[in-house]
ROFI-252047 format. One record per residue: chain; residue number from 0; x, y, z of N, C-alpha, C in turn; residue in one letter. Coordinates in nm, 2 decimals. Layout:
ATOM   ch     i     n.c1     n.c2     n.c3    ca.c1    ca.c2    ca.c3     c.c1     c.c2     c.c3   aa
ATOM    A   NUM        X        Y        Z        X        Y        Z        X        Y        Z    A
...
***
This chain:
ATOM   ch     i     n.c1     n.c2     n.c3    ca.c1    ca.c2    ca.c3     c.c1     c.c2     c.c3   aa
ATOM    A     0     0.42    -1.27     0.67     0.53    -1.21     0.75     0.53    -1.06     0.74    X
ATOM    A     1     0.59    -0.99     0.86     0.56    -0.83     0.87     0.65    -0.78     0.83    X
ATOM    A     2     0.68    -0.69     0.71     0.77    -0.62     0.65     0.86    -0.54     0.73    X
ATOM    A     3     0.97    -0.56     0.72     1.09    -0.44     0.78     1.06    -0.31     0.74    X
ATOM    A     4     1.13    -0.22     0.82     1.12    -0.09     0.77     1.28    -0.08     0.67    X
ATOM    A     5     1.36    -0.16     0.69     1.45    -0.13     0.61     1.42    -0.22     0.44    X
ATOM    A     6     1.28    -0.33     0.43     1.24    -0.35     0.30     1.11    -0.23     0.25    X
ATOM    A     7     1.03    -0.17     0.35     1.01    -0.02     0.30     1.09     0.06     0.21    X
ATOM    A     8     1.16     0.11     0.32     1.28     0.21     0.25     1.34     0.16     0.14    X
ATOM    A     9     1.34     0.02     0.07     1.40     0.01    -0.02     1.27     0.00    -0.15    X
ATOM    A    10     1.13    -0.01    -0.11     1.00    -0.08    -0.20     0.98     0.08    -0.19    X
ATOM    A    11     0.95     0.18    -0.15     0.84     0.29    -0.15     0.92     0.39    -0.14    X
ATOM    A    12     0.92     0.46    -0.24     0.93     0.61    -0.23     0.91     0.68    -0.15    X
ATOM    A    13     0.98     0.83    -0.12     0.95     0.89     0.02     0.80     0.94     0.04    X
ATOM    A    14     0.72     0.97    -0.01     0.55     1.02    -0.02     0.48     0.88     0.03    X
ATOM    A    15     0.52     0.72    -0.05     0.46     0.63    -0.02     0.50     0.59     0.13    X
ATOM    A    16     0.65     0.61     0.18     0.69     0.61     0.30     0.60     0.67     0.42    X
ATOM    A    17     0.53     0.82     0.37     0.46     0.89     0.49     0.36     0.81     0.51    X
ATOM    A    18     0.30     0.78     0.36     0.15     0.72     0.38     0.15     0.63     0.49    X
ATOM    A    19     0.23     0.50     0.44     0.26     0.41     0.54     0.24     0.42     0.66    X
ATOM    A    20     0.36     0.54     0.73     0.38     0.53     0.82     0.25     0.62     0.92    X
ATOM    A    21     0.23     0.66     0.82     0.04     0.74     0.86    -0.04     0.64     0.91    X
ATOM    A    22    -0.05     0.52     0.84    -0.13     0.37     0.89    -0.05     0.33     1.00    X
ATOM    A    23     0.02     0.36     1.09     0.05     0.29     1.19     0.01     0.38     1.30    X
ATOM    A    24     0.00     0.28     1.45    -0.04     0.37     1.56     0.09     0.42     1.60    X
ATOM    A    25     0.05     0.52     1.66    -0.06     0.60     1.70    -0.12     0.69     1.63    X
ATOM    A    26    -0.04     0.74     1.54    -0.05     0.80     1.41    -0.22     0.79     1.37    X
ATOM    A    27    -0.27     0.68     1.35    -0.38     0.64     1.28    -0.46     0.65     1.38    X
ATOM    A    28    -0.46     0.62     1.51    -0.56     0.66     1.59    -0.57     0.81     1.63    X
ATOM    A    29    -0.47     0.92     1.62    -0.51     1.04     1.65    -0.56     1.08     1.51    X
ATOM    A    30    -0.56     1.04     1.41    -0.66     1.13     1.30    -0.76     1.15     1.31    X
ATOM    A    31    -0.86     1.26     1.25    -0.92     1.27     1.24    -1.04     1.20     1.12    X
ATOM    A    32    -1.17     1.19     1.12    -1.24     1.12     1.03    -1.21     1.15     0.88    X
ATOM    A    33    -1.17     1.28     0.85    -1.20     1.33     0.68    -1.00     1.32     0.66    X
ATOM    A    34    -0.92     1.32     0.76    -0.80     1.28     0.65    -0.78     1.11     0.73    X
ATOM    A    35    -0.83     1.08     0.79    -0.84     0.91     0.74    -0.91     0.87     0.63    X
ATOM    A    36    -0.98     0.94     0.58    -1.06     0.91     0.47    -0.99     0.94     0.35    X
ATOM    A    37    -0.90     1.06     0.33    -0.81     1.10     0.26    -0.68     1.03     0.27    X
ATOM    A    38    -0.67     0.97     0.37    -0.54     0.88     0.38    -0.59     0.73     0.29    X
ATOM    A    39    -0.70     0.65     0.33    -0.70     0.58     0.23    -0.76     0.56     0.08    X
ATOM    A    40    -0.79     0.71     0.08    -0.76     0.72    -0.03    -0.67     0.74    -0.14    X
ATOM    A    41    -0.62     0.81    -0.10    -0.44     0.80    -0.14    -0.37     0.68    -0.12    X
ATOM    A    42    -0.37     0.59    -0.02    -0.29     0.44    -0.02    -0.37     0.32    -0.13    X
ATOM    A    43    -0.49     0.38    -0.16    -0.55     0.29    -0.23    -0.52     0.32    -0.37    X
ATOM    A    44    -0.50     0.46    -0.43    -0.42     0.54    -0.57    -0.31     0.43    -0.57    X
ATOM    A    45    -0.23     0.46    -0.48    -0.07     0.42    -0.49    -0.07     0.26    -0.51    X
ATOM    A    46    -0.17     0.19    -0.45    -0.15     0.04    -0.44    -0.23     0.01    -0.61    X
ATOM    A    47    -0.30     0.08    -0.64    -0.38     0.07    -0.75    -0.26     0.12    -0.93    X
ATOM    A    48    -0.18     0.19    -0.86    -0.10     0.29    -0.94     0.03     0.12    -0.96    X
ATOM    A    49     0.07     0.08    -0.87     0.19    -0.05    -0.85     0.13    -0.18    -0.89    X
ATOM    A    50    -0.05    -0.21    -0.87    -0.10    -0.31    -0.92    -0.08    -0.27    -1.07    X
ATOM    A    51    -0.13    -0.19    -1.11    -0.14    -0.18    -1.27     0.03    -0.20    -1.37    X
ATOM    A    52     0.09    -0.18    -1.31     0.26    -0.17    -1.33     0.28    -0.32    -1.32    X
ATOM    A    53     0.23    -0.39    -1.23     0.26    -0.55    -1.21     0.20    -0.61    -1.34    X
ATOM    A    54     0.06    -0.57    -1.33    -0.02    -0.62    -1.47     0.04    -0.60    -1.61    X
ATOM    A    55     0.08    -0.49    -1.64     0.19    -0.46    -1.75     0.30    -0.50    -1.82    X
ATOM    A    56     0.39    -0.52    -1.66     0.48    -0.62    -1.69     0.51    -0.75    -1.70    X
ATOM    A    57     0.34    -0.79    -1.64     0.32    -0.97    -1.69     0.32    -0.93    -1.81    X
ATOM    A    58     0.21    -0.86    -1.89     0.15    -0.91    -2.01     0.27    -0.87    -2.14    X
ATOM    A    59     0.40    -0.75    -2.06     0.51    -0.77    -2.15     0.56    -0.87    -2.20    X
ATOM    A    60     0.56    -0.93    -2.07     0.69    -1.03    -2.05     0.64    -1.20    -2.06    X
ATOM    A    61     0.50    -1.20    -2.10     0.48    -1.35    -2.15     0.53    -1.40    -2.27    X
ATOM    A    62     0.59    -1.54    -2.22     0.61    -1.59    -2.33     0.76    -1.63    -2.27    X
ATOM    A    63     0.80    -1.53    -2.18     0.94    -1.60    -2.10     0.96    -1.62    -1.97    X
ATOM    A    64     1.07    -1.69    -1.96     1.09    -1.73    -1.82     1.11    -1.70    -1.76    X
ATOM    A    65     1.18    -1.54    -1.70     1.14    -1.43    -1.57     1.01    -1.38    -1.58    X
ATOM    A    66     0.93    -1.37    -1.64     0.79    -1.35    -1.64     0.77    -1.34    -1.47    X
ATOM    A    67     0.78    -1.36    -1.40     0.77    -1.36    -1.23     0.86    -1.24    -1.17    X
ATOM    A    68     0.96    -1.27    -1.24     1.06    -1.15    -1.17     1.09    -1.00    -1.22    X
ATOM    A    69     0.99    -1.01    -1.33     1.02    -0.85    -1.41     0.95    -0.78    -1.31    X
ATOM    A    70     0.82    -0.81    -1.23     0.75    -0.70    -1.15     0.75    -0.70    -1.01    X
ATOM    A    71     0.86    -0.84    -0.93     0.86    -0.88    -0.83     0.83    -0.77    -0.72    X
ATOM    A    72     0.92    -0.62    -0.74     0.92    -0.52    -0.68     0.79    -0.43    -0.65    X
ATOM    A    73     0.72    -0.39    -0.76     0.55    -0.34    -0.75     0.49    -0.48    -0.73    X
ATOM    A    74     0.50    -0.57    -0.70     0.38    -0.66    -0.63     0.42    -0.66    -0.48    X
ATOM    A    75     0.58    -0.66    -0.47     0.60    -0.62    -0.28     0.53    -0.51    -0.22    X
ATOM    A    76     0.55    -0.40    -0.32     0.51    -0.26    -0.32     0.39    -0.28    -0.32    X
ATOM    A    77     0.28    -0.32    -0.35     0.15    -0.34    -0.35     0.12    -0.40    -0.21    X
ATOM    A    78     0.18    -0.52    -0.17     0.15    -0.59    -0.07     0.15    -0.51     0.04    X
ATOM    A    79     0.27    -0.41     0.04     0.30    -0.33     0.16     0.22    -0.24     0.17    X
ATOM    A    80     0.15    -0.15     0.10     0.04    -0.10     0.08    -0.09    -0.15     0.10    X
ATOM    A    81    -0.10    -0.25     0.05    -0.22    -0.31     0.06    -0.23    -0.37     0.26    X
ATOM    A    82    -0.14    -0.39     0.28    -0.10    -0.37     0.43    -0.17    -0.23     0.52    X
ATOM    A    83    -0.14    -0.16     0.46    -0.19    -0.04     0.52    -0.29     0.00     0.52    X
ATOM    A    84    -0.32     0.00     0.39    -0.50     0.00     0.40    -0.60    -0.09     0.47    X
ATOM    A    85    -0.53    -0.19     0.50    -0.60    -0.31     0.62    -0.61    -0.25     0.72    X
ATOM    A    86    -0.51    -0.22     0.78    -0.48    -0.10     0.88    -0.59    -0.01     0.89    X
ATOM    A    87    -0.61     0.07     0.82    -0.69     0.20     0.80    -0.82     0.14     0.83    X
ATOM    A    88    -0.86     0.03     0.73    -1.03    -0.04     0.74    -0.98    -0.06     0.90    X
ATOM    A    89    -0.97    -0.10     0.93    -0.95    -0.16     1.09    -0.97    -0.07     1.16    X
ATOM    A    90    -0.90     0.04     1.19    -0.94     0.15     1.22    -1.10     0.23     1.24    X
ATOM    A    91    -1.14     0.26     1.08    -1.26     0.27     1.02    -1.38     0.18     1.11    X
ATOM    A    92    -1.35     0.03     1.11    -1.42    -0.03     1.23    -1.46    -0.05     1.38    X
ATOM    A    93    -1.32    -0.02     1.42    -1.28     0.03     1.56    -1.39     0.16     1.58    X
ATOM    A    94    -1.40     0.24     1.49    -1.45     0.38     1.51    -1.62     0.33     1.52    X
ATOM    A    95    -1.63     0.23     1.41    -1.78     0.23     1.41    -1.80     0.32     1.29    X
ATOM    A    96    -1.73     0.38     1.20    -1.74     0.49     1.05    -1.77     0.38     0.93    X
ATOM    A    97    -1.78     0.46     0.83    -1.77     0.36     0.73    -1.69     0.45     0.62    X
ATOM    A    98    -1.66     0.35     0.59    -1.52     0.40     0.52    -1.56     0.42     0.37    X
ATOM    A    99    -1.48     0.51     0.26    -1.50     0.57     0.14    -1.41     0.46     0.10    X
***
């Protein structure tokens, strides 16, 4: 299912919000090669930065019964990112480049 912009604005901080909205068109098709490259680079920090925070808070929180819901928010956060960077590969394809 495709994320709202009003479950954005409540998962991503305003920096992760640019990124985002950097991965969508038209935005993503007028860039250029070296900051699409720099773009997923940075969306892949940030998804990598919300995965590790998810991982954390499992291995706090085993042993009890919200174990699911301590991180529920950085695994949305991840998804929605990890969205974007699909985006960007796609892109990357479209062009015929290959991506970093």
């Amino acid at each position: 299912m495709a994320a709202t912009r009003r479950s954005e604005e409540r998962l991503l901080d305003a920096d992760e919000q640019k990124l985002v909205a950097g991965a969508r068109h038209p935005e993503l098709s007028e860039m250029q090669a070296d900051d699409l490259r720099k773009l997923a680079r940075s969306l892949r920090e940030r998804r990598d930065k919300a995965t590790r925070a998810v991982r954390k808070g499992n291995r706090a929180a085993k042993g009890s019964d919200k174990a699911g819901d301590a991180e529920r928010g950085n695994r949305e956060k991840a998804g929605l990112i990890q969205s974007a960077i699909a985006r960007v590969n796609k892109e990357f394809a479209r062009r015929g480049e290959a991506r970093e």
